[in-house]
Chimera marker file (.cmm) of the C-alpha trace (Angstrom):
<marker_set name="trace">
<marker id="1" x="117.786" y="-62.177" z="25.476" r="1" g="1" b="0" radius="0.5"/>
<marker id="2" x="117.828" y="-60.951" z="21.695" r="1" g="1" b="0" radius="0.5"/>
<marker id="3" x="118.881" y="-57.865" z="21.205" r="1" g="1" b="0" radius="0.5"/>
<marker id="4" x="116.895" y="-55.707" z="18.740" r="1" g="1" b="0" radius="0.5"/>
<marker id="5" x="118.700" y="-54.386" z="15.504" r="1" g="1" b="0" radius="0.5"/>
<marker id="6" x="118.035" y="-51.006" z="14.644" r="1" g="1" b="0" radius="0.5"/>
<marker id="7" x="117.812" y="-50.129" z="10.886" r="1" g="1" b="0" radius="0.5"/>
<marker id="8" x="120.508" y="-47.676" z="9.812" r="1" g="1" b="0" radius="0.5"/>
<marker id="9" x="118.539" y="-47.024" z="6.620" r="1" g="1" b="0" radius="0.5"/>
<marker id="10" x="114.370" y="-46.079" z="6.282" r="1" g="1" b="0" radius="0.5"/>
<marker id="11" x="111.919" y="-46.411" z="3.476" r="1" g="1" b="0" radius="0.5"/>
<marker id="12" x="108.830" y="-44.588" z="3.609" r="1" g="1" b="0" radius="0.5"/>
<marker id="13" x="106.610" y="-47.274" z="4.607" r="1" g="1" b="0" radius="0.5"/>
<marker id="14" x="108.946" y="-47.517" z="7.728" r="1" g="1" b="0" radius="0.5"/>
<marker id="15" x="109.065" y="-43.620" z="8.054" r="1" g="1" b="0" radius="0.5"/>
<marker id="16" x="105.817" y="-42.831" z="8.509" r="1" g="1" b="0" radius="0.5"/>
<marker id="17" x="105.830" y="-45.790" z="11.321" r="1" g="1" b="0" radius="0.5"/>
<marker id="18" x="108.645" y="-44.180" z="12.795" r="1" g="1" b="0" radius="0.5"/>
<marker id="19" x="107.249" y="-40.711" z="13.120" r="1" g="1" b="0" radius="0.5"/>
<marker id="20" x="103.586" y="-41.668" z="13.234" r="1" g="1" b="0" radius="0.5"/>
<marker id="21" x="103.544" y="-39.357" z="10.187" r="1" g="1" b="0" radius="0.5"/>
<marker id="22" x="101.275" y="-39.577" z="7.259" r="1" g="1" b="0" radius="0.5"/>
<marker id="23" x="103.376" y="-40.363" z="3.744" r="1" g="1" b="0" radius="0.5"/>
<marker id="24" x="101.369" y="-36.910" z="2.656" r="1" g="1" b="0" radius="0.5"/>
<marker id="25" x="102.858" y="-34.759" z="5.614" r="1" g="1" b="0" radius="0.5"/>
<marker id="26" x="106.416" y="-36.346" z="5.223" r="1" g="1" b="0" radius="0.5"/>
<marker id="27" x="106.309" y="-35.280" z="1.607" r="1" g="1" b="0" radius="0.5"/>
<marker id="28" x="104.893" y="-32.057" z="2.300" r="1" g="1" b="0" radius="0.5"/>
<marker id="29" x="107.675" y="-31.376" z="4.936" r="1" g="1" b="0" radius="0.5"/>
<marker id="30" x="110.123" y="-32.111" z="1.991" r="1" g="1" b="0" radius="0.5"/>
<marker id="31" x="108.333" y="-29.818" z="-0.456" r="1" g="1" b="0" radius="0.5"/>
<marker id="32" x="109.354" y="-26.936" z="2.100" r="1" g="1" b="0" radius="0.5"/>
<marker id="33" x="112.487" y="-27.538" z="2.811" r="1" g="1" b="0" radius="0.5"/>
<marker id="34" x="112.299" y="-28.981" z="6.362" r="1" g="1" b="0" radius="0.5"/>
<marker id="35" x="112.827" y="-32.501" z="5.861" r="1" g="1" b="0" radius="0.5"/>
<marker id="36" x="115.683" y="-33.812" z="3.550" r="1" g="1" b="0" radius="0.5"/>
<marker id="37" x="114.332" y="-35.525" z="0.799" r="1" g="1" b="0" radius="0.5"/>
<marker id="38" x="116.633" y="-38.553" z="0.945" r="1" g="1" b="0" radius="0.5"/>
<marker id="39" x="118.579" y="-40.980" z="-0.905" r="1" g="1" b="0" radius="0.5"/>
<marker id="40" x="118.119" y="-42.689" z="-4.421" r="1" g="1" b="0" radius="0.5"/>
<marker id="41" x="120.280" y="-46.032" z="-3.468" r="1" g="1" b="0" radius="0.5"/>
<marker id="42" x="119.024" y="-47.398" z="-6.965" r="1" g="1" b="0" radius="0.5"/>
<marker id="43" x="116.189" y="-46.154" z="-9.541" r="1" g="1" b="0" radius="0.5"/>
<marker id="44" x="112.973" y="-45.947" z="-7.340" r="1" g="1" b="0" radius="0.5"/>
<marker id="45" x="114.743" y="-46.587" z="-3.982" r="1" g="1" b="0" radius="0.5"/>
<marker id="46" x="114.377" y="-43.762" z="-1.984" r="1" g="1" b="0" radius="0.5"/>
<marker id="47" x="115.928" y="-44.273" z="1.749" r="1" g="1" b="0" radius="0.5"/>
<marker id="48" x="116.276" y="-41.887" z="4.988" r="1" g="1" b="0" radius="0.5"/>
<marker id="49" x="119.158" y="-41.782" z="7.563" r="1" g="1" b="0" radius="0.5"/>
<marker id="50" x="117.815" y="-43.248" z="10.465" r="1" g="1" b="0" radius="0.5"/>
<marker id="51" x="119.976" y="-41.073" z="12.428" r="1" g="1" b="0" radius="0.5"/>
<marker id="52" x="118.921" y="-37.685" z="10.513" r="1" g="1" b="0" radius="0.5"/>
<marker id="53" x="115.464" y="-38.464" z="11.106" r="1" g="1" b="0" radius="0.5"/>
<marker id="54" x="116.156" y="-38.502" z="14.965" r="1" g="1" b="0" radius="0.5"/>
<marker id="55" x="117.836" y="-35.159" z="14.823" r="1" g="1" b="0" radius="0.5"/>
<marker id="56" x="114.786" y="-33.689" z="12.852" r="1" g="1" b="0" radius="0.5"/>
<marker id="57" x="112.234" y="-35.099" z="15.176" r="1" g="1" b="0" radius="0.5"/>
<marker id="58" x="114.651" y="-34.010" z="18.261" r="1" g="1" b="0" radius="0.5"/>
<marker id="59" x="114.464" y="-30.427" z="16.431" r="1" g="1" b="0" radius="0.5"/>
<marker id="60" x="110.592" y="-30.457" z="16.320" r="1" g="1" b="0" radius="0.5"/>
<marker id="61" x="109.737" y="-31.874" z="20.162" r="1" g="1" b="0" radius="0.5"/>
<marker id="62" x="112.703" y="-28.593" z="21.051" r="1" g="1" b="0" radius="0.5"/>
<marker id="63" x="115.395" y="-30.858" z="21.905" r="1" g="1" b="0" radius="0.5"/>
<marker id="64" x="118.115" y="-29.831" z="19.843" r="1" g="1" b="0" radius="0.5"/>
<link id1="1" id2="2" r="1" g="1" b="0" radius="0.2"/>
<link id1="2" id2="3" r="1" g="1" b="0" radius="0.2"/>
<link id1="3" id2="4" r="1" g="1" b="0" radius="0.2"/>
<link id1="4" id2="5" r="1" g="1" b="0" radius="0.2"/>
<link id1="5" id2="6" r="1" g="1" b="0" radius="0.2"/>
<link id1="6" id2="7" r="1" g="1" b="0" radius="0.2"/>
<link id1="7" id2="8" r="1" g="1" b="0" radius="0.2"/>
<link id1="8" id2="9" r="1" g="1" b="0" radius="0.2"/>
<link id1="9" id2="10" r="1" g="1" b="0" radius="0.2"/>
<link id1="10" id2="11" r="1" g="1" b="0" radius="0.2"/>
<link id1="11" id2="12" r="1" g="1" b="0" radius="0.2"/>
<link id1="12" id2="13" r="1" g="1" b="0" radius="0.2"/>
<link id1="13" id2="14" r="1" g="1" b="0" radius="0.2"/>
<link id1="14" id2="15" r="1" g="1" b="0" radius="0.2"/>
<link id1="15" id2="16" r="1" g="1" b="0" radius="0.2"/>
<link id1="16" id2="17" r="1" g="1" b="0" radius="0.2"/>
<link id1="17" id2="18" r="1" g="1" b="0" radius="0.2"/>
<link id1="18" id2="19" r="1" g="1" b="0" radius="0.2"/>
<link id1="19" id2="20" r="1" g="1" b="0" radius="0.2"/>
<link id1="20" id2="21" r="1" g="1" b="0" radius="0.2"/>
<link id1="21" id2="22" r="1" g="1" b="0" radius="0.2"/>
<link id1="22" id2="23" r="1" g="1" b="0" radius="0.2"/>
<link id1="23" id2="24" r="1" g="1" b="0" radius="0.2"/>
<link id1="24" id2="25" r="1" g="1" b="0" radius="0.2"/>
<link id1="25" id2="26" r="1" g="1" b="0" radius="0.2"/>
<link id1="26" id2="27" r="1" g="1" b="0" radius="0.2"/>
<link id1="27" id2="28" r="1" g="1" b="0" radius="0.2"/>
<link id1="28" id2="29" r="1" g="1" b="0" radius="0.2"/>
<link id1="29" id2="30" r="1" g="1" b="0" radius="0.2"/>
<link id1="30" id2="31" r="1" g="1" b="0" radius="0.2"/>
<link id1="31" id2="32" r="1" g="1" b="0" radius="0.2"/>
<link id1="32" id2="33" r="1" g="1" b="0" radius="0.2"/>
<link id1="33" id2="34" r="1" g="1" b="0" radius="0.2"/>
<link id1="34" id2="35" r="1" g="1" b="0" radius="0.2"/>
<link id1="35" id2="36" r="1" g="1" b="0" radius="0.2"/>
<link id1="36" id2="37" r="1" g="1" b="0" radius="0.2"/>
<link id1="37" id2="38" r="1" g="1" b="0" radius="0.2"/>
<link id1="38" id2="39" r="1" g="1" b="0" radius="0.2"/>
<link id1="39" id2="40" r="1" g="1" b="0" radius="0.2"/>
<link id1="40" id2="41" r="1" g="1" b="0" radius="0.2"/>
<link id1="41" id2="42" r="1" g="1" b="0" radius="0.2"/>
<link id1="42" id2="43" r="1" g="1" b="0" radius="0.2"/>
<link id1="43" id2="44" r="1" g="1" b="0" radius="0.2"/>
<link id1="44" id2="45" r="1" g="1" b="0" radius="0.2"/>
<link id1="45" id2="46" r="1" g="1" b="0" radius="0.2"/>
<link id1="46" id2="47" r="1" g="1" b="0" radius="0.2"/>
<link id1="47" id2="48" r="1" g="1" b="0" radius="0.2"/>
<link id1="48" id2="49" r="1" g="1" b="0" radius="0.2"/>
<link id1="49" id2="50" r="1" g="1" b="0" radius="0.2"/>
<link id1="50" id2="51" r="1" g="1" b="0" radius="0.2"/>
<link id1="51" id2="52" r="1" g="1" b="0" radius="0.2"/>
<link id1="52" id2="53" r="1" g="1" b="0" radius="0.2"/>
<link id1="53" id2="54" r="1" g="1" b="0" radius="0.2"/>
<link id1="54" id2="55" r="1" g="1" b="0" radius="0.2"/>
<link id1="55" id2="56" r="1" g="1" b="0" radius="0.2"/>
<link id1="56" id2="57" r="1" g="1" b="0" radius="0.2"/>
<link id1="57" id2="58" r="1" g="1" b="0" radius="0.2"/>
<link id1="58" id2="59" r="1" g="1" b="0" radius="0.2"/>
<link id1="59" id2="60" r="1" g="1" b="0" radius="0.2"/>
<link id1="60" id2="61" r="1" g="1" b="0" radius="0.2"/>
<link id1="61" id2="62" r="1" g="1" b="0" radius="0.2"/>
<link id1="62" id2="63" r="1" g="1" b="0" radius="0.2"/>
<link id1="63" id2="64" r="1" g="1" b="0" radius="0.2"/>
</marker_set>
């Protein structure tokens, strides 16, 4: 049985199929404040904390 390996690290295109989440209402979430805006791991890299993104979402469904 392989085991699956979660990614520690997210780039949009794997963000919005995380959260089911349009790209537009990810970035509008940042524009407000409510969503950390991420990393710059090099010039036009922009990454999210897998983890950070489960304690957001966890926050939103009222689980935190």
């Amino acid at each position: 049985m392989k085991k699956e390996i979660q990614p520690r690290l997210m780039r949009m295109r794997q963000l919005t199929d995380y959260t089911a989440m349009s790209r537009a209402h990810l970035y509008h979430k940042i524009a407000e404040g409510d969503l950390n805006p991420g990393y710059m791991i090099s010039p036009g890299i922009r990454v999210w904390e897998k983890s950070e993104i489960d304690a957001w979402l966890d926050k939103r469904m009222g689980r935190a």
